[in-house]
C-alpha positions in Angstrom: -5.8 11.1 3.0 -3.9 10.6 6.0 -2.1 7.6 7.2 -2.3 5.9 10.4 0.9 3.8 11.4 -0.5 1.1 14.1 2.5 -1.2 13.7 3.2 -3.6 17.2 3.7 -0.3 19.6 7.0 -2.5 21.2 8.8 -2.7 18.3 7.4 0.8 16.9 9.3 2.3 19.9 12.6 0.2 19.3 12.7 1.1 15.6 12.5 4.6 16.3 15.1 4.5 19.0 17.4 3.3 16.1 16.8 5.8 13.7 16.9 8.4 16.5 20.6 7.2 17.5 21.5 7.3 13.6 20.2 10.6 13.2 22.0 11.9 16.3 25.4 10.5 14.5 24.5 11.7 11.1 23.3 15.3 12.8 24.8 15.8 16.0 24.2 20.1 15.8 20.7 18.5 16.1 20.9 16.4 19.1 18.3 18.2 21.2 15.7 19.0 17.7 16.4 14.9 17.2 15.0 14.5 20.5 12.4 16.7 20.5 11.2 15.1 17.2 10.9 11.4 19.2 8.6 13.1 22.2 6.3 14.3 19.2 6.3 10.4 17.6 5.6 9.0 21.4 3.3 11.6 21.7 1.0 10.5 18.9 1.1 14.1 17.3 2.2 14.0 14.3 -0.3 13.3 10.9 1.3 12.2 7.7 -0.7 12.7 4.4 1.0 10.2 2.2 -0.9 11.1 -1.2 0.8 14.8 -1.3 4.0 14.3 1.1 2.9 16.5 3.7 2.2 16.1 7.0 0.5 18.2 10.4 2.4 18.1 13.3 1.2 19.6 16.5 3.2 22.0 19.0 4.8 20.6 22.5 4.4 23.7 24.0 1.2 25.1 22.6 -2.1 22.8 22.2 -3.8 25.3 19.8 -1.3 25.4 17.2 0.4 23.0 15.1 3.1 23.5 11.8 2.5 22.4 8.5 4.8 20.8 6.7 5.1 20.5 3.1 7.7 19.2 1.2 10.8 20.2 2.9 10.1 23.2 4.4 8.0 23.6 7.9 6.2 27.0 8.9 7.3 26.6 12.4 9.9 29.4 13.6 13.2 27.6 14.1 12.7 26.1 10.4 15.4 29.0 8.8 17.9 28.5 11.4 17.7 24.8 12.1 20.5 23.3 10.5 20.1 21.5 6.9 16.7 22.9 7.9 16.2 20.5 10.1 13.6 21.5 12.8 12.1 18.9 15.2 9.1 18.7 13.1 10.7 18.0 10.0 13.0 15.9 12.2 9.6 13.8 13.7 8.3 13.1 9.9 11.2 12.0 8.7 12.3 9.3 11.3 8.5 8.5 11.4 8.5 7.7 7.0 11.7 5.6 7.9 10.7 3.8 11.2 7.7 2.8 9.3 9.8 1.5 5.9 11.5 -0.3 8.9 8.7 -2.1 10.3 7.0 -2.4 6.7 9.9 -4.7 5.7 9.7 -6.7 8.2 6.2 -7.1 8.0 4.9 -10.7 6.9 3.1 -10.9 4.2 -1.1 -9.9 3.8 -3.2 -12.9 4.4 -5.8 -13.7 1.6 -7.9 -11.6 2.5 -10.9 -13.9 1.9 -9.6 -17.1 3.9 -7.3 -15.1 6.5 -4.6 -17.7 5.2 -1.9 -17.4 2.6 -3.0 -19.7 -0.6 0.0 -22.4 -1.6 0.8 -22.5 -5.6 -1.5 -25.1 -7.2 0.1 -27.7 -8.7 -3.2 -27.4 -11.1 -5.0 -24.7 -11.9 -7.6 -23.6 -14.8 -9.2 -20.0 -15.7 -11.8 -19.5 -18.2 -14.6 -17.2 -18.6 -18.5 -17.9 -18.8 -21.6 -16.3 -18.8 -23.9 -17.0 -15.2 -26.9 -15.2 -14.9 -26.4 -12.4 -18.0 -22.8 -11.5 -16.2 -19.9 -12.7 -18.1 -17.5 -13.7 -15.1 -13.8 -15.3 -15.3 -13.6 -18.4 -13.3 -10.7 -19.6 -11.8 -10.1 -23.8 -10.5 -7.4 -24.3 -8.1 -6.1 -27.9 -7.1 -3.5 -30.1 -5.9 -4.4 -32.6 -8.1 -5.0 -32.4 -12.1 -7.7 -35.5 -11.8 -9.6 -33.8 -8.9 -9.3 -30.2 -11.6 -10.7 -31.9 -13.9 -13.4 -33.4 -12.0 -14.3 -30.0 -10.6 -14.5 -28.4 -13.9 -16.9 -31.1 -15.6 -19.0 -30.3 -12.7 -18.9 -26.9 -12.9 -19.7 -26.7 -16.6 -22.5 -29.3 -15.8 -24.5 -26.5 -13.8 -27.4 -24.9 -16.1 -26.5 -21.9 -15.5 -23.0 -21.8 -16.2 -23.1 -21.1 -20.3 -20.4 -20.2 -23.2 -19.8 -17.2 -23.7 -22.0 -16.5 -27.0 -19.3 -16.1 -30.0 -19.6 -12.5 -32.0 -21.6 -13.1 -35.4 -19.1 -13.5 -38.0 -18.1 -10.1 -40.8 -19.6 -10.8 -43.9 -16.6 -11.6 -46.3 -17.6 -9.0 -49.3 -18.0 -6.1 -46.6 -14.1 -6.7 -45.7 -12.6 -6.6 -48.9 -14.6 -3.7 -50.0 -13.9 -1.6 -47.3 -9.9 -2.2 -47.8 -10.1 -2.9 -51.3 -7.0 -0.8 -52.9 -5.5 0.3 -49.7 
């Protein structure tokens, strides 16, 4: 499955003129590749497949054909005789894995997704399962107050068709120590 990186497009650009400037210090032989690799990024042409570590990356000069990348090695031409290997292409994925481990760190954490908002700790909280309608289901109380909780719960269990989970029929006592008798 490919992944889509649609961070805030502003500070997408500014990460990745960081990591471009650190890779032209830590490659300078590469200083042209390095910049070819951020025209692909602004360019949009570039698709990462995160489950196998591969990724598509289409050509600046040719629409019709794109390089595949797999790995560490590219099928593009100037693969064997970039140095370290490192073509524009392979150049493009990696500054776009590590612009985006940029920008994931200093995202804020997911809203619940239910409420949009962030849930606080409860200073009181209770989880126990129950059978409603034929389903068992766990249920889970939240409060900021253990009178409130309590409260809640009563009401809660009050509802007909909120039950206890039936209890398994007890093992006959003889069948138990005949089965392990000796053992």
């Amino acid at each position: 499955m490919a992944t889509s990186f649609t961070p805030d497009r502003q500070r997408f650009r500014q990460v990745l003129a960081e990591m471009a400037a650190k890779a032209r210090t830590t490659l300078p032989e590469s200083n042209g590749r390095v910049d070819g690799a951020v025209k692909i990024l602004l360019a949009g042409d570039i698709e990462y497949h995160h489950d196998d570590a591969s990724a598509v990356v289409s050509s600046c000069s040719d629409p019709t054909r794109v390089y595949h990348i797999k790995g560490h090695v590219c099928g593009c031409r100037d693969f064997e005789h970039a140095p370290r290997h490192y073509c524009k292409h392979r150049l493009a994925l990696a500054l776009l894995i590590r612009t985006h481990e940029v920008l994931a760190s200093e995202a804020p954490p997911a809203p619940n997704t239910v409420t949009g908002t962030e849930l606080p700790e409860a200073a009181a909280s209770i989880n126990f399962k129950a059978m409603i309608g034929g389903f068992e289901a766990q249920i889970t109380l939240r409060d900021a107050d253990e009178g409130r909780l309590f409260e809640r719960l009563q009401a809660v269990l009050a509802r007909p068709e909120v039950r206890p989970i039936p209890k398994p029929a007890p093992r006959p006592q003889g069948q138990w120590k005949q089965r392990y008798k000796g053992a």
